[in-house]
C-alpha positions in Angstrom: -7.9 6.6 -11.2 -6.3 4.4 -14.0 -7.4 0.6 -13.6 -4.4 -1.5 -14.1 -4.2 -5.5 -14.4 -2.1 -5.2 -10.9 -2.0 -3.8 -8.0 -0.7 -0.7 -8.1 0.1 2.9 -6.0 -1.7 5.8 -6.1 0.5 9.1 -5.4 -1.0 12.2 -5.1 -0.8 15.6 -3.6 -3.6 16.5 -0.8 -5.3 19.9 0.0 -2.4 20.8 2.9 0.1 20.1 -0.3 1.5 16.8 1.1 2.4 13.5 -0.7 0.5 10.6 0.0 0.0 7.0 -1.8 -3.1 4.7 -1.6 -2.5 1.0 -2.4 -5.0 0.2 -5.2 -6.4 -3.6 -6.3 -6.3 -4.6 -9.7 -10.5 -4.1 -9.9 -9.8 -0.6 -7.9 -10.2 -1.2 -4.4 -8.4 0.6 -1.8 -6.3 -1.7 0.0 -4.4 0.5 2.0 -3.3 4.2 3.0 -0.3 6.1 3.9 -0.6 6.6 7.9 0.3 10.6 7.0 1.4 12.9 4.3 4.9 13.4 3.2 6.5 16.9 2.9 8.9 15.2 0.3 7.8 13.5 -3.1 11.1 11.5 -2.5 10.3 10.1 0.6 7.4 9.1 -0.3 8.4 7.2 -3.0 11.1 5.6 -0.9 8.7 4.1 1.5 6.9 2.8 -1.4 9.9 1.5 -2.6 10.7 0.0 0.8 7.3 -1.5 1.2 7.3 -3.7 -2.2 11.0 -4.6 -0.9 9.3 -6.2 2.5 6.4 -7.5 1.2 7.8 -9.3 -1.1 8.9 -12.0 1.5 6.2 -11.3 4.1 4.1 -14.6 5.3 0.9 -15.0 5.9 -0.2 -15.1 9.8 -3.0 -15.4 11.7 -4.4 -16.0 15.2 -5.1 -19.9 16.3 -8.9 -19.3 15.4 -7.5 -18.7 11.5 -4.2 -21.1 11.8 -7.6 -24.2 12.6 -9.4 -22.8 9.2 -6.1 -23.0 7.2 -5.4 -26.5 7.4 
């Protein structure tokens, strides 16, 4: 996999011939998976597309232990 300066997806094609993404760090970690595999390249790209949509006005939360810490 390509190391990129951002955070990037990941698309590719399993063994069963489905689509799935991985979410990727900028130093290569896997942040996250797709939950399952896609039958569509489309769709798959759609949810990604969807996902950068939400996330880019999704908050920080946490539990009370973690709302304490972050004062």
């Amino acid at each position: 996999m390509k190391q990129s300066g951002l955070a990037y997806f990941y698309i590719y094609q399993d063994t069963r011939q489905r689509w799935n993404w991985r979410l990727m760090s900028r130093n290569g970690h896997m942040i996250a998976v797709n939950p399952s595999g896609y039958d569509d390249l489309t769709a798959c790209k759609e949810d990604i597309k969807q996902m950068t949509l939400d996330t880019s006005m999704a908050v920080c939360v946490g539990d009370t232990h973690y709302m304490r810490l972050d004062n």
